[in-house]
N, C-alpha and C positions, 0 to 999 in steps of 0.2 A: 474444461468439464467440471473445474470441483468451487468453479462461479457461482455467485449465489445471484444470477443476473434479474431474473423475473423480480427478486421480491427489491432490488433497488430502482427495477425502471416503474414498478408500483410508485415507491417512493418519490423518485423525483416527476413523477405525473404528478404529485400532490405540491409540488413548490416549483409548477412551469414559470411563474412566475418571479419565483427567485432567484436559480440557478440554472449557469449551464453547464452541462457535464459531457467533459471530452471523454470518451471511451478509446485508452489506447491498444494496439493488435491485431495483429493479419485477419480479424473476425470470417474472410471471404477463405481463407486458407482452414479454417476452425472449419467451415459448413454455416454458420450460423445471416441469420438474414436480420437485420433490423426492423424493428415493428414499425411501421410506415407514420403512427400517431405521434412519435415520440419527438416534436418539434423542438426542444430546448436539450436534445442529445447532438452531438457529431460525434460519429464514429470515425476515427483518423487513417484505421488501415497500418499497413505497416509503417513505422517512420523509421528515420536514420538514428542515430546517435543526438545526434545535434536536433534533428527536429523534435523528437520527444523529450529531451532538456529543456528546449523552452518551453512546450506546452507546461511541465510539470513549475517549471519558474513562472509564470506566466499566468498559474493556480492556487488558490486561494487555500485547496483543502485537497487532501488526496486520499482517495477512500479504495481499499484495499481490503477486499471480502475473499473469503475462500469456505469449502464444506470439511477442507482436510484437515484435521486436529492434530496434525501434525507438518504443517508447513508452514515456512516464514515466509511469505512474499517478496518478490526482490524489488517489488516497488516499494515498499515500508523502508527499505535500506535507501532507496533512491531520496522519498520524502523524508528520512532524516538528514541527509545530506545536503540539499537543498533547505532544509529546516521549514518546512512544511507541516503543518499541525495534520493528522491523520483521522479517520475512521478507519477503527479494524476489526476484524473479526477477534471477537474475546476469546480467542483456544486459550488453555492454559502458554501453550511455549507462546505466544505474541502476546499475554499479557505480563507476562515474566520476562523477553529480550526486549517489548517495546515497552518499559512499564512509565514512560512520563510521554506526555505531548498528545496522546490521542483520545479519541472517544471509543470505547467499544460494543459493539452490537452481537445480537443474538441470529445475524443476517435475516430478520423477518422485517417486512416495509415498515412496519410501525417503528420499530427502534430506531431504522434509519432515518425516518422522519426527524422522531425526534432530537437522532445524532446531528443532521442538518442545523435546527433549532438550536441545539446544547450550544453546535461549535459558534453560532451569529453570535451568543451570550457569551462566549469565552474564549473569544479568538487570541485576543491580548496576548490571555494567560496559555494557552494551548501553544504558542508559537515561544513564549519564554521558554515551556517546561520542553518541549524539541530539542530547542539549542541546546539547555543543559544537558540532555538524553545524547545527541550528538557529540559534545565534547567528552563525558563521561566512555561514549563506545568509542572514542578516538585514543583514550587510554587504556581504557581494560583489552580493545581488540589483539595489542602488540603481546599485551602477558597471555591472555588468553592461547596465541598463535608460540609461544614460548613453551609454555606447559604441553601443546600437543607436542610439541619438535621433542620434548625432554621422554615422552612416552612409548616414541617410534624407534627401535631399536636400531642402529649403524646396522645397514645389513652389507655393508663393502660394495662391491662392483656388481654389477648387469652385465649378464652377456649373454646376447640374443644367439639363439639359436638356429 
């Protein structure tokens, strides 16, 4: 629900020609129906583990929009893992926990356009500044996870009732 779907499938009507863009998620389980025009979309449905790995290894660019100003997508964690150059939505928190490797958009068609456009011109440099983004949350994530555990007080035993 908090997809900003309309104003990317705008978008990618405007570079049928360029890109194909997998859309992954039970879409059929959402309610939601594919727009019949959109011939350089597949919609994948639900995949396993394994099949949605490759598709994301498999992709050039992984774009990652949402309306929630307060959510981090768990695909942004997937494409830095993968070291995948991204498109995101520019909320404050995903420009702050994602801050190298991607493009960010206003989720209106026009930006994405031009985030499409940005990334052909700086893929190079988009996929160096990931890996560093990846390496860097490979260190800070263990302190980070350290400092919570120091906050949560010993509370001894559980016992259900």
């Amino acid at each position: 629900d908090e997809e900003p779907w309309e104003a990317l499938f705008a978008s990618i009507r405007q570079h049928e020609q360029d890109w194909h863009l997998y859309i992954t998620g039970n879409y059929k389980r959402a309610g939601f129906q594919p727009p019949p025009d959109l011939v350089n979309v597949t919609f994948t449905g639900f995949l396993s583990d394994a099949e949605y790995i490759a598709v994301l290894n498999r992709s050039d660019l992984v774009i990652v929009l949402t309306d929630d100003e307060n959510l981090l997508n768990c695909g942004s964690y997937e494409a830095v893992q993968l070291g995948k150059p991204m498109v995101l939505t520019g909320t404050r928190a995903i420009r702050e926990y994602f801050h190298a490797g991607a493009i960010y958009v206003d989720n209106s068609a026009g930006a994405l356009s031009v985030a499409l456009d940005t990334f052909v011109a700086q893929k190079d440099s988009l996929r160096r500044d990931v890996e560093r983004l990846k390496v860097e949350l490979q260190v800070s994530w263990p302190q980070q996870l350290e400092q919570v555990r120091r906050r949560i007080p010993a509370t001894g035993s559980i016992q259900q009732s």
